[in-house]
C-alpha positions in Angstrom: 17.9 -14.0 -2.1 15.7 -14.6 -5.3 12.7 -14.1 -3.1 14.0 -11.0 -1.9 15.5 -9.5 -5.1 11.9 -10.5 -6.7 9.9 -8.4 -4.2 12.8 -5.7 -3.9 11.7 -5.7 -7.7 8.0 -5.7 -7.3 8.5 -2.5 -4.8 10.6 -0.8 -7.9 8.1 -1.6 -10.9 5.2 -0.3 -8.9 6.6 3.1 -8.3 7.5 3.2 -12.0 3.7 2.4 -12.9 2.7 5.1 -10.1 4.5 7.7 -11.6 3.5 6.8 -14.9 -0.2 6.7 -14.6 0.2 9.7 -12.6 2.1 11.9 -14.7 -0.3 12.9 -17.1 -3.0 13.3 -14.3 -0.9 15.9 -12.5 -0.9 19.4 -14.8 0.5 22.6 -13.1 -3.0 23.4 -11.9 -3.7 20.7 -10.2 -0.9 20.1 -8.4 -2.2 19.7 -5.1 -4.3 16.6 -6.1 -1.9 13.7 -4.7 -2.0 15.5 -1.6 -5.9 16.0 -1.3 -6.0 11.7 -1.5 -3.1 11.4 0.8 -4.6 12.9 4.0 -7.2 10.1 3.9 -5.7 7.2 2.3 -1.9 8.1 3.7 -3.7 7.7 7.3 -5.3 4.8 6.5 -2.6 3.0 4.9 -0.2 3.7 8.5 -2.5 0.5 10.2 -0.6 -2.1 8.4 2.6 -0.9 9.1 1.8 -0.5 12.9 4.6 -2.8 13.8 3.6 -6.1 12.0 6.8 -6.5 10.1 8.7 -6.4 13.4 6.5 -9.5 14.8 7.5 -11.3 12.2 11.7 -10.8 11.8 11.5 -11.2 16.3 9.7 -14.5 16.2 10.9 -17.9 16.7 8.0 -19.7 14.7 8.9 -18.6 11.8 6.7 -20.8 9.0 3.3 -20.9 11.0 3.6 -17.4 12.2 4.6 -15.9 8.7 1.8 -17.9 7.4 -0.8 -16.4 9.6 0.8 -12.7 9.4 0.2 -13.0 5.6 -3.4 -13.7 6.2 -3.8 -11.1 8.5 -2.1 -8.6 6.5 -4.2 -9.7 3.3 -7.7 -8.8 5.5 -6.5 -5.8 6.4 -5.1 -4.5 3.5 -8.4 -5.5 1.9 -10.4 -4.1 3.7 -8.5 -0.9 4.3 -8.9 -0.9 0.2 -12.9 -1.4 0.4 -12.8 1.3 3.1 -11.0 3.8 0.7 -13.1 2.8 -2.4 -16.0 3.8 -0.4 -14.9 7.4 0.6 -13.7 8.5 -2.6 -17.0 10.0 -3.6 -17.4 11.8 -0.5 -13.5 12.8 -0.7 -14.2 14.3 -4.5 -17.6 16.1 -3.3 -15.2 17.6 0.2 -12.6 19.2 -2.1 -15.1 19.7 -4.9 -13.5 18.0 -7.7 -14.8 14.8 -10.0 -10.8 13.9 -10.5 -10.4 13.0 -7.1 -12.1 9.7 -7.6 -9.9 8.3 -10.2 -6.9 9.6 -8.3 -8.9 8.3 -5.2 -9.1 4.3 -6.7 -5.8 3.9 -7.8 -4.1 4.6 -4.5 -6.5 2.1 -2.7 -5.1 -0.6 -5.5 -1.8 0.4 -5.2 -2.4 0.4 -1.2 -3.4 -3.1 -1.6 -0.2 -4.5 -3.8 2.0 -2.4 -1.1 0.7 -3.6 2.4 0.9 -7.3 1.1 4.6 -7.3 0.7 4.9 -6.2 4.2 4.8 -10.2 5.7 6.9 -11.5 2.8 9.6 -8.6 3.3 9.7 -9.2 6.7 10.3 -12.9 6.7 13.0 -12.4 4.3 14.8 -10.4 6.4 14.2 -12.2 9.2 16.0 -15.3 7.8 18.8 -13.2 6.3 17.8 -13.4 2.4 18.6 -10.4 1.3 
């Protein structure tokens, strides 16, 4: 339950810091900014959560294969955040606009703290600690 509660929690203070950092970036004029990053970083971000978590709560190994999903899901959330630090120069130059590539780098972060609470959330709720 403490496991649970403590990445329940993790979820929570993330969004908080999302919207706080992104608060001041988003005047009325440039409201369409989030949504700009999200075509290519929102598709990019669907891989990890391609059925993984559901792997994890039907299995009967439980330790070795929560171990190994955890690695897997590591690589590929880091290399679906290399992936989107790389486009987010040709993403600002597409829509024209410099901002994008701020705006561009902190969702590949925050990407990277989401997708690896996948495995952990899932094994969790596999054994019932929630």
């Amino acid at each position: 339950m403490k496991r649970f509660f403590s990445y329940e929690f993790l979820g929570i203070l993330i969004q908080l810091l999302v919207s706080v950092i992104m608060a001041p970036l988003l005047y009325p004029e440039s409201f369409g900014l989030v949504a700009q990053v999200l075509v290519v970083t929102g598709f990019l971000a669907i891989l990890p959560y391609s059925g993984f978590n559901y792997i994890i709560m039907r299995s009967k190994k439980t330790k070795r294969l929560a171990i190994v999903m955890s690695a897997l899901m590591m690589r590929i959330s880091l290399y679906t955040t290399i992936l989107i630090i790389v486009i987010a120069y040709p993403i600002s130059l597409f829509y024209s606009d410099d901002r994008l590539i701020l705006l561009t780098l902190f969702m590949a972060v925050f990407n990277f703290i989401v997708i690896n609470t996948i495995a952990p959330e899932a094994a969790l709720s596999r054994d019932k600690k929630f």
